[in-house]
C-alpha positions as CSV (number, residue, x, y, z in Angstrom):
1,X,65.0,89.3,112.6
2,X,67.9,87.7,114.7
3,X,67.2,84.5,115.9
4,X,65.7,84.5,119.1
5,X,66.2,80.9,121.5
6,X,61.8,80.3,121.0
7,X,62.5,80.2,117.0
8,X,65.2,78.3,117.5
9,X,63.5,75.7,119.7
10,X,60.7,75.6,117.5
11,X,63.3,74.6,115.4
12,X,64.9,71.5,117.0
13,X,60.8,71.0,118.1
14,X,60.7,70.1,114.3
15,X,63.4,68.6,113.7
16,X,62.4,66.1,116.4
17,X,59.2,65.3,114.5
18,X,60.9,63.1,111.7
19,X,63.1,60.2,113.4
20,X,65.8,58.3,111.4
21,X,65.8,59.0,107.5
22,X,70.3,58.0,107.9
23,X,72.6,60.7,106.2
24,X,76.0,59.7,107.6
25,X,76.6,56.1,109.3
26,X,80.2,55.8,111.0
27,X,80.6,52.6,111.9
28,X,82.0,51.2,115.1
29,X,84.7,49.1,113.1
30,X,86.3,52.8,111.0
31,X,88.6,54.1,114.1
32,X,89.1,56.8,111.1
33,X,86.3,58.1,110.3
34,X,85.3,62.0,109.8
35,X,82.9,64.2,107.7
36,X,84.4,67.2,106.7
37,X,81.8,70.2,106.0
38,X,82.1,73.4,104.4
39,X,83.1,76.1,106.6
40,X,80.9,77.6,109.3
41,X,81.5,81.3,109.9
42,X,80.9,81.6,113.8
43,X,83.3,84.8,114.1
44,X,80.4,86.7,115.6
45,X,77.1,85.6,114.8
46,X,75.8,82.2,113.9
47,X,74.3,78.8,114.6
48,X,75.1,75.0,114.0
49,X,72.8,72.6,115.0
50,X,72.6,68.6,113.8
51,X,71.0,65.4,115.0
52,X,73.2,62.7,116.1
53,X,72.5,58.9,117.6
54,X,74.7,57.2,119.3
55,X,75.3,54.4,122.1
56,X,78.9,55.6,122.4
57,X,79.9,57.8,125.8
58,X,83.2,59.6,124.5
59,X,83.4,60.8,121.0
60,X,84.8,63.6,119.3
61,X,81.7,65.0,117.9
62,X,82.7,68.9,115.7
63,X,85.8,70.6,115.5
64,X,86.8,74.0,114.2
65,X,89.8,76.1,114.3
66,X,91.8,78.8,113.1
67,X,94.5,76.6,111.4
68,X,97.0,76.0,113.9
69,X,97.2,79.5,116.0
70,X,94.8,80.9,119.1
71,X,91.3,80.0,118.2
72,X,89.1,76.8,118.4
73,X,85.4,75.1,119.3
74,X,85.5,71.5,120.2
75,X,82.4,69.9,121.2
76,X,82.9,66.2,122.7
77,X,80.7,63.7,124.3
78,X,82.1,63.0,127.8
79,X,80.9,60.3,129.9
80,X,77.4,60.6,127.4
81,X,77.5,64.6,128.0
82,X,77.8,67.2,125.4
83,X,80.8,69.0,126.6
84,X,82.1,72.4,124.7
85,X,85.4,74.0,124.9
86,X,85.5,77.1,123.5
87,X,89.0,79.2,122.9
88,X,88.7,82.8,122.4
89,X,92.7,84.3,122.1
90,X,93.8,83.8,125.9
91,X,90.6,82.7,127.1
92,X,89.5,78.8,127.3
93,X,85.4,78.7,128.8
94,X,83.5,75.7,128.6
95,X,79.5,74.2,128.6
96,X,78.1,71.0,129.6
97,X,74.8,70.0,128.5
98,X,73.0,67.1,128.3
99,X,72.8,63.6,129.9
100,X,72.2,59.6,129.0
101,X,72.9,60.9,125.5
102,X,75.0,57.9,124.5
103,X,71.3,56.1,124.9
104,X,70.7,55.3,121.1
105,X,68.2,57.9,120.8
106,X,68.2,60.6,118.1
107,X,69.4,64.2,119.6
108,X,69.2,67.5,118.7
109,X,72.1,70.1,119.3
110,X,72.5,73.7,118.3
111,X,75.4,76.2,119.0
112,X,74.7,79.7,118.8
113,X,77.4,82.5,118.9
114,X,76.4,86.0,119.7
115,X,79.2,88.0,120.0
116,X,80.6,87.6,123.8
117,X,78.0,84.8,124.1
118,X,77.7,81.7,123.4
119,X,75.2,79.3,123.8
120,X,75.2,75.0,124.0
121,X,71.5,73.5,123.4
122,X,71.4,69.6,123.6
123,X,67.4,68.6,122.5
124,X,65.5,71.3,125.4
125,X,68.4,71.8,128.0
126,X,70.4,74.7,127.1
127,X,73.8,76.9,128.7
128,X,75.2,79.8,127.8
129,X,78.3,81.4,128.7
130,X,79.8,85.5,128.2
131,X,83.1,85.8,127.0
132,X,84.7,88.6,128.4
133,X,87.8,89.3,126.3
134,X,89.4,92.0,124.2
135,X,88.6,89.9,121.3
136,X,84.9,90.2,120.5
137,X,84.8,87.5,117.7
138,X,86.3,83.7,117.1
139,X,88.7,83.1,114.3
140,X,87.9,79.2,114.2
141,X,86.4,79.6,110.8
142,X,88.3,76.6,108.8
143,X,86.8,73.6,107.5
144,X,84.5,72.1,110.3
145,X,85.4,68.4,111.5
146,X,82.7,65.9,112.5
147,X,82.9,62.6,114.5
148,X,86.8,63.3,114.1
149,X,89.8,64.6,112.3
150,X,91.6,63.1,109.3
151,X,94.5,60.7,110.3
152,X,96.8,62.7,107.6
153,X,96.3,66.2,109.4
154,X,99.6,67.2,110.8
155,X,98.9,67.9,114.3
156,X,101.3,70.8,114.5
157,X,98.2,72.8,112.5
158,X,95.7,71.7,115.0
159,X,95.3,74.4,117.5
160,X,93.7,72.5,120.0
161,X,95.9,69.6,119.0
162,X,94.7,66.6,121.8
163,X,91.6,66.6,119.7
164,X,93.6,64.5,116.8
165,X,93.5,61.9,119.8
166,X,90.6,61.9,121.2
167,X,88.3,58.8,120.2
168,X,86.1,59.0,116.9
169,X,82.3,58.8,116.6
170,X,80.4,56.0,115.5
171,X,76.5,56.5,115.5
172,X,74.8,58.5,112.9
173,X,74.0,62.0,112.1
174,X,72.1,64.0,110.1
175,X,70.7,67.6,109.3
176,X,74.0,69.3,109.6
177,X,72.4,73.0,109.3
178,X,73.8,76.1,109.3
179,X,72.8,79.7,110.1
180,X,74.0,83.7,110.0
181,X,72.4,84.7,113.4
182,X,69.4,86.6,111.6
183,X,67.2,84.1,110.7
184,X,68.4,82.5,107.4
185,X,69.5,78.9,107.5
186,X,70.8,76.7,105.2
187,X,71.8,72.8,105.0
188,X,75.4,72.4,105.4
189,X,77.5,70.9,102.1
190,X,79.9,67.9,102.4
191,X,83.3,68.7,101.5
192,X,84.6,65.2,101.9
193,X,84.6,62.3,104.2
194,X,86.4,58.9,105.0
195,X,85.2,55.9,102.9
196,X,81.9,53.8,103.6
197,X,80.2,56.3,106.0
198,X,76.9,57.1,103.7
199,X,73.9,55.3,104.4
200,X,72.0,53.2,101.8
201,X,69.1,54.3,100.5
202,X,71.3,57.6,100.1
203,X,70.0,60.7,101.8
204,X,67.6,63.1,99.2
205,X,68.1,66.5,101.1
206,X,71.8,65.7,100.3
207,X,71.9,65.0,96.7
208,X,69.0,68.3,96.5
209,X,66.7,69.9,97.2
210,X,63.0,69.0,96.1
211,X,61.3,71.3,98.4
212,X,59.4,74.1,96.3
213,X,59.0,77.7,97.5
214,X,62.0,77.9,100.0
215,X,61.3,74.8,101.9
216,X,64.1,73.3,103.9
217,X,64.5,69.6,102.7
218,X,64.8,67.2,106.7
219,X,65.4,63.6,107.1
220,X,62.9,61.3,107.5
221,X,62.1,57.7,108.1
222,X,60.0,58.2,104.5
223,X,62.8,59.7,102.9
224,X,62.6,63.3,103.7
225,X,59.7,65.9,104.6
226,X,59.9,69.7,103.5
227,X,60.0,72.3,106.4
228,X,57.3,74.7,105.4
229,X,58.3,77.2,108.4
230,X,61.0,78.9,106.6
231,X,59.5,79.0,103.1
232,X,56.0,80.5,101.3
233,X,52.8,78.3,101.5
234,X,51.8,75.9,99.9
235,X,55.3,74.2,100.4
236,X,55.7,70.6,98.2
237,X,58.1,68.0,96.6
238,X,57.5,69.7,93.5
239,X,60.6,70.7,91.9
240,X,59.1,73.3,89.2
241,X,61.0,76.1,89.2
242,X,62.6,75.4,92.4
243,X,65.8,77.7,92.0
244,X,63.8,80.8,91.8
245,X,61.3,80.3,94.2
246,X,63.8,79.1,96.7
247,X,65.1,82.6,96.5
248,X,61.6,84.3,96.2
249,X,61.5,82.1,99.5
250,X,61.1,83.6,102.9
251,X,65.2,82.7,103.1
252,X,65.6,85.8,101.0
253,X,62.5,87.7,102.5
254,X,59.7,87.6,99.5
255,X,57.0,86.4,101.9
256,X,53.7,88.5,102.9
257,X,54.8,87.6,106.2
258,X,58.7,89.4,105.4
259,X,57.4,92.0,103.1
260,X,56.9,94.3,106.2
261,X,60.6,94.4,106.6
262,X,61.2,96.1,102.7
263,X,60.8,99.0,100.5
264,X,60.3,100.2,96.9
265,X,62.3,102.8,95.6
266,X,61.7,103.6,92.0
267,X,64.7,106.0,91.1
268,X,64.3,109.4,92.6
269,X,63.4,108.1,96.4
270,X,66.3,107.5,98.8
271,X,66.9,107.8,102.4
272,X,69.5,109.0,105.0
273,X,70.6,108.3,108.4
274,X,72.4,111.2,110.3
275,X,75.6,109.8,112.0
276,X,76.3,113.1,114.0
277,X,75.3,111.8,117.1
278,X,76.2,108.2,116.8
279,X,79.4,108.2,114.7
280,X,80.3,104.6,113.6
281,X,83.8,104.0,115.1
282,X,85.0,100.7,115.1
283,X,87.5,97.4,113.9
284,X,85.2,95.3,112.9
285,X,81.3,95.4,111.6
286,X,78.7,93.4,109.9
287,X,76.4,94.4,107.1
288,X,73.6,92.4,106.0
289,X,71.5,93.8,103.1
290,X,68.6,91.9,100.6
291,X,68.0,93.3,96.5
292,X,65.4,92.8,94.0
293,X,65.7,94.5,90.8
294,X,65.9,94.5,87.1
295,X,68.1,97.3,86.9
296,X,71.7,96.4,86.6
297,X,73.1,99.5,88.1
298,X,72.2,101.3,91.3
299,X,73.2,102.8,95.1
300,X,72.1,100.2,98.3
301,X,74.1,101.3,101.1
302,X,77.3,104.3,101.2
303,X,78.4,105.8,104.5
304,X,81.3,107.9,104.4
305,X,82.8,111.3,103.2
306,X,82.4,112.3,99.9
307,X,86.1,114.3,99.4
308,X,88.7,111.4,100.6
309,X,88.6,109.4,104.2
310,X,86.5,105.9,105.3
311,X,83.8,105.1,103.6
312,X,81.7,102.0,102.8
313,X,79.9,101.7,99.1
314,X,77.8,98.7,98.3
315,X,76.0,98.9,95.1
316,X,74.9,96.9,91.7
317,X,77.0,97.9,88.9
318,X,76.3,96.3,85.4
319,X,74.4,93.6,87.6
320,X,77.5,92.7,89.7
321,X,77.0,93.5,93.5
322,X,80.0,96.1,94.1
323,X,81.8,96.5,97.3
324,X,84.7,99.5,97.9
325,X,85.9,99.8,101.8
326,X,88.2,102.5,102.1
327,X,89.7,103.0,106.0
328,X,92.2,106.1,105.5
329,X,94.4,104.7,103.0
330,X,93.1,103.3,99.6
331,X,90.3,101.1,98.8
332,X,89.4,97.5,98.9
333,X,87.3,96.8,96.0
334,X,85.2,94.0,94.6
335,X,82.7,93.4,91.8
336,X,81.1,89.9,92.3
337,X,78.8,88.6,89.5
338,X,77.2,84.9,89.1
339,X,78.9,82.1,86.8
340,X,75.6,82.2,84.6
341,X,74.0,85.6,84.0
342,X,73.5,88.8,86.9
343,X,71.8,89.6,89.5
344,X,69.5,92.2,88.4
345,X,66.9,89.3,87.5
346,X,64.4,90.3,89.7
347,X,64.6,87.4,92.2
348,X,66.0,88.4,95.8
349,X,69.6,88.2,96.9
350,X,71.1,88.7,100.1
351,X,74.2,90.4,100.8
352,X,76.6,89.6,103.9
353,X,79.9,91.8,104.9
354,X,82.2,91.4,107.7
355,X,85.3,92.9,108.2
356,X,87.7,92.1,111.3
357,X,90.6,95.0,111.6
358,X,91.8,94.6,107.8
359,X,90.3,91.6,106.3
360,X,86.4,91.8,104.7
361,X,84.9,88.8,103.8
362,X,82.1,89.0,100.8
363,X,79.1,86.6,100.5
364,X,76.1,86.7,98.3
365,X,73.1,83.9,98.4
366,X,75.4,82.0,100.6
367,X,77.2,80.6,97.3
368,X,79.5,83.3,96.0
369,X,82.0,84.6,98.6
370,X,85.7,86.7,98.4
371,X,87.9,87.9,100.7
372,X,90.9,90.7,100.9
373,X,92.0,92.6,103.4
374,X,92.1,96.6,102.9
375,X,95.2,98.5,102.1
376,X,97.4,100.7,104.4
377,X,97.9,100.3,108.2
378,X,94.6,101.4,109.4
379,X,92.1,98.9,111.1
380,X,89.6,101.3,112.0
381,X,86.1,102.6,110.0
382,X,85.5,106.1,111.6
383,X,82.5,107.7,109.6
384,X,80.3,110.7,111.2
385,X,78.2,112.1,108.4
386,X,75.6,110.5,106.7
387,X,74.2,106.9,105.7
388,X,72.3,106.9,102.6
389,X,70.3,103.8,101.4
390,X,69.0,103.3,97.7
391,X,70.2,106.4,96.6
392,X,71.7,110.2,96.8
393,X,71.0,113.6,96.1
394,X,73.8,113.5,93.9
395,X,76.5,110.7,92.5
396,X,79.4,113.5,93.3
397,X,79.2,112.8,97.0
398,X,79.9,109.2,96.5
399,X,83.7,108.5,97.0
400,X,83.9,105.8,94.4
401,X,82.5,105.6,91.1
402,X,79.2,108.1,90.3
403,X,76.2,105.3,91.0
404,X,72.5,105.8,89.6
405,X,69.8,105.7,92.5
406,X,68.1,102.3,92.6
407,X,65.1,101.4,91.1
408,X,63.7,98.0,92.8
409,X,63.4,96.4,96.6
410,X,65.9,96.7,99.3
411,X,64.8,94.9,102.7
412,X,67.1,93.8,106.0
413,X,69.5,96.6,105.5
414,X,71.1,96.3,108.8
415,X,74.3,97.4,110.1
416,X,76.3,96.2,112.8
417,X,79.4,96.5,115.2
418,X,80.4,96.2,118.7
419,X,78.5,99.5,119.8
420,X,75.3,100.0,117.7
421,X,73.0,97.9,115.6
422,X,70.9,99.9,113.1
423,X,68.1,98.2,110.5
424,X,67.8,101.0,108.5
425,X,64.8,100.1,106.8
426,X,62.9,99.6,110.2
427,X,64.1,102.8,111.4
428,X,62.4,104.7,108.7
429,X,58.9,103.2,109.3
430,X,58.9,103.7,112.4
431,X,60.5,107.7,111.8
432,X,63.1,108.0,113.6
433,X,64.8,111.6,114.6
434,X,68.0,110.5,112.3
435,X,66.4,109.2,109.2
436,X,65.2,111.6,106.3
437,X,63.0,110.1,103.4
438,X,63.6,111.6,100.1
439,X,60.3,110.7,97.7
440,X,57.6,108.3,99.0
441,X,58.8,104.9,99.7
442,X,56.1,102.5,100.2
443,X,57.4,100.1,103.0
444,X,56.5,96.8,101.0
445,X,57.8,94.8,98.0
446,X,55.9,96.4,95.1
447,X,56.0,94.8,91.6
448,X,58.3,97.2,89.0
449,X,57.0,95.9,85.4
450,X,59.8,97.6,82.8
451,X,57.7,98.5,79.7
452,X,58.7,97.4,76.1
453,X,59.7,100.7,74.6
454,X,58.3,102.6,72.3
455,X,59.3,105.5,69.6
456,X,58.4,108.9,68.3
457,X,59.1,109.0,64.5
458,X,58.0,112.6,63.8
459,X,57.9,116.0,65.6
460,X,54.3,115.7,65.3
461,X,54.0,112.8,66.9
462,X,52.7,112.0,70.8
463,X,51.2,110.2,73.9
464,X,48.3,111.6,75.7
465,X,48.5,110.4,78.9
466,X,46.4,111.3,82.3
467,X,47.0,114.2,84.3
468,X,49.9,114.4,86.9
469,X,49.0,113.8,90.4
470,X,51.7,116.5,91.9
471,X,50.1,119.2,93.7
472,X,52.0,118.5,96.7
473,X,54.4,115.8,95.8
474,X,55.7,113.9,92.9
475,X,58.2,111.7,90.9
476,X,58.7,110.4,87.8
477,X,61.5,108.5,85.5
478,X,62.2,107.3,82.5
479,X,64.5,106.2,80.2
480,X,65.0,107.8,76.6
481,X,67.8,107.8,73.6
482,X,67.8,110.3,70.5
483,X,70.0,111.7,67.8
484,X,67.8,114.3,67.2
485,X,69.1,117.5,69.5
486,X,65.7,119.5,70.3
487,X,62.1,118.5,71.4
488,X,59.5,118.6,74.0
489,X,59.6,115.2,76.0
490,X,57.0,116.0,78.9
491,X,54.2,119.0,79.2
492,X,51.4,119.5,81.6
493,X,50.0,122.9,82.2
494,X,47.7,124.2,85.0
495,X,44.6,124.9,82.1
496,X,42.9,128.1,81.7
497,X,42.7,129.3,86.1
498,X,46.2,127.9,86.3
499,X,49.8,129.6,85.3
500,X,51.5,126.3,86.8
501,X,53.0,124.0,84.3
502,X,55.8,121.2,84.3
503,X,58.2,120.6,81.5
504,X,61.1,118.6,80.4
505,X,62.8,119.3,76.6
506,X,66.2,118.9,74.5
507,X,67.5,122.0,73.4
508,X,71.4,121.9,71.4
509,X,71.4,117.9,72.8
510,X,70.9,119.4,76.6
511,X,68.2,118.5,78.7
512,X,66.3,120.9,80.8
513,X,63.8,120.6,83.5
514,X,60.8,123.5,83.7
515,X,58.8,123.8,86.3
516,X,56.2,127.2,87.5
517,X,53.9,126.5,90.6
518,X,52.6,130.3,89.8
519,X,55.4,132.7,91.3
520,X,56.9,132.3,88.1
521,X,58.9,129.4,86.3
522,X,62.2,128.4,86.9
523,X,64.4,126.5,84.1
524,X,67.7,124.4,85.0
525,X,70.0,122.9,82.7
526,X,70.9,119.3,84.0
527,X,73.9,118.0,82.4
528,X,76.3,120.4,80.4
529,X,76.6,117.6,77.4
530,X,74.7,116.2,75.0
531,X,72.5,113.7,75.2
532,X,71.5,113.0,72.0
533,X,74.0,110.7,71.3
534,X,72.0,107.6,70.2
535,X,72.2,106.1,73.9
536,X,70.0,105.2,76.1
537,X,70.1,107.9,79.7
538,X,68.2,108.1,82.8
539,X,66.3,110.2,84.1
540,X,64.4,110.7,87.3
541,X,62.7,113.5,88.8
542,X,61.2,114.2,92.5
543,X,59.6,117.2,94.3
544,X,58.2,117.6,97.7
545,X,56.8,121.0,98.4
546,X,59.4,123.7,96.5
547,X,62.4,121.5,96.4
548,X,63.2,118.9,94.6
549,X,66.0,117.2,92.4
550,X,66.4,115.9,88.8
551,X,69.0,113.1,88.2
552,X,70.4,112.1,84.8
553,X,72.1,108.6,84.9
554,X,74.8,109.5,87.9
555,X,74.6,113.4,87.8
556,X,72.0,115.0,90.0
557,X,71.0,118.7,90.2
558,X,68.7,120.1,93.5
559,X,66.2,122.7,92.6
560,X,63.5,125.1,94.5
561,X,61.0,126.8,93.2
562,X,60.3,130.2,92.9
563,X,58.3,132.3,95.8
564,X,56.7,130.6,99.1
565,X,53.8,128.8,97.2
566,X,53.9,125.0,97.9
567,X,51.3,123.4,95.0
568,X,51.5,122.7,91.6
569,X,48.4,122.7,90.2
570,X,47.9,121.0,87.3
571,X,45.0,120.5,84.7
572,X,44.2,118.9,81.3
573,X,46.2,116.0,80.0
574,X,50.2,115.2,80.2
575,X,51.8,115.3,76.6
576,X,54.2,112.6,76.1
577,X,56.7,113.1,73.1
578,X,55.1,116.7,72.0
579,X,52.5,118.5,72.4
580,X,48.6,118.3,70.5
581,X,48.5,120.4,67.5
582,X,45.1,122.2,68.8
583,X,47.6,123.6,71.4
584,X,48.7,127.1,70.0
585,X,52.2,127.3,70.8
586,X,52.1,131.2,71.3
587,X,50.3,130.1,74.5
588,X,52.8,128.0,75.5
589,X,55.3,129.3,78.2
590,X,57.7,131.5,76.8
591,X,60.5,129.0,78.7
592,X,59.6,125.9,76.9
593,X,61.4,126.8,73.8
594,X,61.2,123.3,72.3
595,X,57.6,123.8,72.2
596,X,57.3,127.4,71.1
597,X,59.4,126.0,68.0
598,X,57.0,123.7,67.3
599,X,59.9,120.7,68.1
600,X,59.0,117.6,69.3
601,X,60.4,114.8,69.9
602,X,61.8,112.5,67.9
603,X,63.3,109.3,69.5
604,X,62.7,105.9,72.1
605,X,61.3,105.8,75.3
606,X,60.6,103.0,77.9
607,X,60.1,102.2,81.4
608,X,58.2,105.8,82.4
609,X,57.5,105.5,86.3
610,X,54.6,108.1,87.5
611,X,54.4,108.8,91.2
612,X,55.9,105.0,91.6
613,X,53.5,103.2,89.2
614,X,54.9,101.9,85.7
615,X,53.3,103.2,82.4
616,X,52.4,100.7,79.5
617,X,53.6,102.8,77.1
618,X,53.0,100.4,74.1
619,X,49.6,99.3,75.6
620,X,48.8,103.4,75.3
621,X,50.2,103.9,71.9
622,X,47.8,100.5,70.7
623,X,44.9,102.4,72.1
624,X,45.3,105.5,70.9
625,X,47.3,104.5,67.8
626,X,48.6,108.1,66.9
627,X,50.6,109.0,63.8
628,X,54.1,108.6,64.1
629,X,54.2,106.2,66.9
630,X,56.0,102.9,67.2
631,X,56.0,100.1,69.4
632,X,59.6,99.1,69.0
633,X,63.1,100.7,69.4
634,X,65.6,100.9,66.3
């Protein structure tokens, strides 16, 4: 949730609990000292906040600018007050906060940017000021200065270039934090600084952090303390596994507390948000998005049209996150992966985009970021058709490459520009008039467990598994890879009071979905290829009422049933792999040909999803321990 000024005065509140643990000593006798810190991005949403102590009156205290041209935020101690100066294009607005703060006490200050506003806390006091300009966002996004600026900086690249004058700090400070505006925040990195400013004992949070489960390492007079508040429970100095937890931590959203704010979608489940009545027009928006998955390919977020114009795609793609913005003319693209590894390792990730007219800025888990700016002449995203989230009824739509629905946890999907501010997820629990859910999407992090595959080795050979849950509503997927070109996969049938049955089967390499709710079956072909080409394919499959699709990695085909009934009644046991040889096949349906030719199938098959819940196929075949079935994958 954004922050609000309670949470972040809670915030200071704790910082104020753990007096003098020194980071950063500048000492009265360096007239040239200066920490430089990675950069902030306060363009239109964030917060800074450190502690600093100090019996000094007038000090240069941060600095950031936009290299030399319209933009800055300088933040001074004048006559012992905090004093901001903030420069948005042609306009110049100032705060003053604080008093007696030169008094050798330790004090808290935060700024918070908001858009127009803009907001100076010093410890409890705070002021706020409403920028009323054409320009709706700062570019002072370089490196940010504290307690001065370098005595090599050319002061012809200072846009606020007096500052290069003004007196340096001596005191200390410590806690240099940073945050995006929603909630997450992060302790700032040192870039460099003049010599003999660290303190010794050196600072812990500095060097890393030992905080388990997401705990924010702060400065203490016993070395450092662990801020529990923004992490899971029971927070320590334990340093197990700290990498992952940190983002299993509430930073990235995997808290009970957090979990309210996500959603499962296992493959065939998707949603949409209809634009026609709020088109998105604007030069500048933010999206903010969080991911949990094993799977290394799948749709998050896509707005746009699906035959040329703007759109926006953000998806995984071989378990890079993948980011195409396209505003008339042709698209800026980006695949982003990790030094080590992907991102499909089931831990969360958060995903930040802003773009300002042509340039888009990239970040993911706050350590990997790019930047471009979008082709052609156009600065404005105009989109009035759909927004679809974890998914579509078809890849075709998608103006970039054809994407596979997404099979794990999105949460925090929010979008946002200078007219509208939509949380996408939020907006579907609470069912709003513009959001359609495809499938059931339970609106909490649910644990996907992929299953170890297993294989068919004869036609004879099968899984018995329970019956299908779908008289009204259902879904499955799974994944499967053959060289063998017929045999049944999946039969359930409505028993002897029921003509309903579900099917799916290889005929000539071609997969086809069968389905009869008793007005008489229908049959589709999904893909016109073969799939028996010894690789590994998708499928997923979801029906509510008489419609439904089936999707085969990227391709998608809708369906409807035949006549007005709207159950499937199904008895007796799901086949998996073929069908039970005390099953006569002249009383199978005349549609499943597969089956009337006594074909089954021969081949692997892993990770089967019923109605959302994973299948331990292997754990089934050791039970049962049929002829002809493997637990392996050759």
């Amino acid at each position: 949730m954004p922050l609000t000024f309670t949470a972040l005065v809670f915030s200071l509140f704790f910082l104020d609990l753990f007096p003098c643990y020194f980071s950063l000593h500048f000492p009265p006798s360096l007239l040239n000292s200066y920490a430089e810190f990675e950069a902030w991005d306060g363009q239109t949403k964030g917060t800074l906040s450190l502690q600093f102590q100090t019996s000094q009156a007038d000090a240069l205290l941060v600095y950031v600018d936009d290299g030399g041209n319209f933009d800055y935020i300088d933040l001074q101690l004048v006559n012992a007050t905090l004093v901001l100066k903030l420069k948005i294009y042609a306009d110049i607005v100032s705060l003053n906060v604080g008093r007696n703060l030169d008094n050798g006490q330790w004090h808290t200050v935060s700024l918070i940017r908001n858009f127009q506003e803009t907001t100076l806390v010093a410890n409890m006091e705070s002021d706020s000021v409403f920028v009323e300009s054409e320009q709706h966002y700062i570019k002072a996004h370089g490196p940010l200065f504290i307690g001065g600026i370098p005595l090599n900086t050319p002061v012809h690249e200072l846009t606020h270039s007096t500052v290069f004058y003004v007196r340096h700090f001596s005191g200390r400070i410590r806690n240099v934090q940073y945050g995006d505006g929603y909630g997450r925040v992060w302790r700032a990195s040192l870039v460099d600084s003049s010599k003999y400013i660290k303190d010794d004992p050196q600072d812990v949070c500095s060097i890393e952090n030992p905080c388990s489960h997401g705990g924010m390492c702060i400065s203490d007079d016993m070395g450092h303390t662990c801020d529990c508040t923004r992490g899971m429970t029971p927070c320590s100095n334990d340093k197990e596994q700290f990498q992952n937890n940190l983002l299993d931590s509430q930073m990235y959203g995997d808290s009970p507390a957090s979990d309210a704010t996500a959603g499962t979608f296992f493959g065939a489940q998707f949603i949409t948000y209809n634009l026609e009545d709020t088109p998105i027009r604007g030069n500048s928006e933010q999206i903010i998005l969080q991911f949990k998955t094993f799977q290394p390919s799948g749709l998050m977020f896509y707005t746009g049209g699906g035959n040329g114009g703007d759109f926006i795609h953000i998806a995984l793609k071989d378990g890079g996150v993948y980011v195409s913005i396209d505003l008339g003319s042709l698209p800026f693209t980006v695949l982003m992966k990790p030094t080590n590894g992907a991102f499909n390792d089931n831990h969360w990730h958060y995903v930040r985009i802003e773009r300002q007219d042509k340039r888009v800025t990239i970040t993911v888990d706050n350590t990997y970021s790019e930047s471009g700016t979008t082709q052609g002449t156009f600065t404005m995203l105009q989109v009035q058709d759909k927004v679809f989230i974890g998914g579509s009824q078809t890849g075709q739509y998608l103006a970039t490459f054809p994407t596979p629905n997404f099979l794990g946890c999105l949460k925090e999907i929010r979008f946002q520009n200078d007219d509208v501010e939509l949380n996408f997820i939020e907006l579907a629990k609470v069912a709003d008039p513009g959001i359609t859910i495809y499938g059931s999407i339970p609106f909490i992090c649910e644990a996907i467990e992929l299953s170890d595959p297993i294989t068919f080795t004869t036609s004879s050979s099968y899984l018995t598994l329970p019956r299908w849950e779908a008289r009204t509503a259902g879904s499955l997927s799974f994944k499967f890879r053959t060289n063998e070109p017929n045999g049944v996969i999946i039969y359930n049938n409505g028993g002897s009071q029921h003509t309903d049955f579900f099917a799916m089967e290889l005929m000539n390499g071609c997969l086809y979905m069968i389905i009869d709710m008793g007005s008489g079956a229908i049959k589709k072909q999904i893909l016109r290829q073969e799939l028996n080409d010894s690789e590994w394919h998708t499928v997923t499959f979801d029906r509510q009422g008489q419609t439904g699709t089936v999707m085969v990695d990227t391709e998608s085909v809708p369906f409807e049933t035949r006549g007005n009934v709207e159950h499937l009644d199904l008895m007796g046991s799901m086949f998996l792999g073929g069908i039970a040889n005390e099953i006569d096949a002249l009383a199978l349906p005349r549609e499943l040909w597969s089956g009337m030719l006594n074909y089954g199938y021969v081949g692997c098959i892993r990770d089967l999803f019923i109605n959302g819940g994973s299948v331990d196929l292997a754990a089934l075949a050791r039970e049962q321990q049929p002829l002809g079935v493997e637990m392996y994958c050759r």
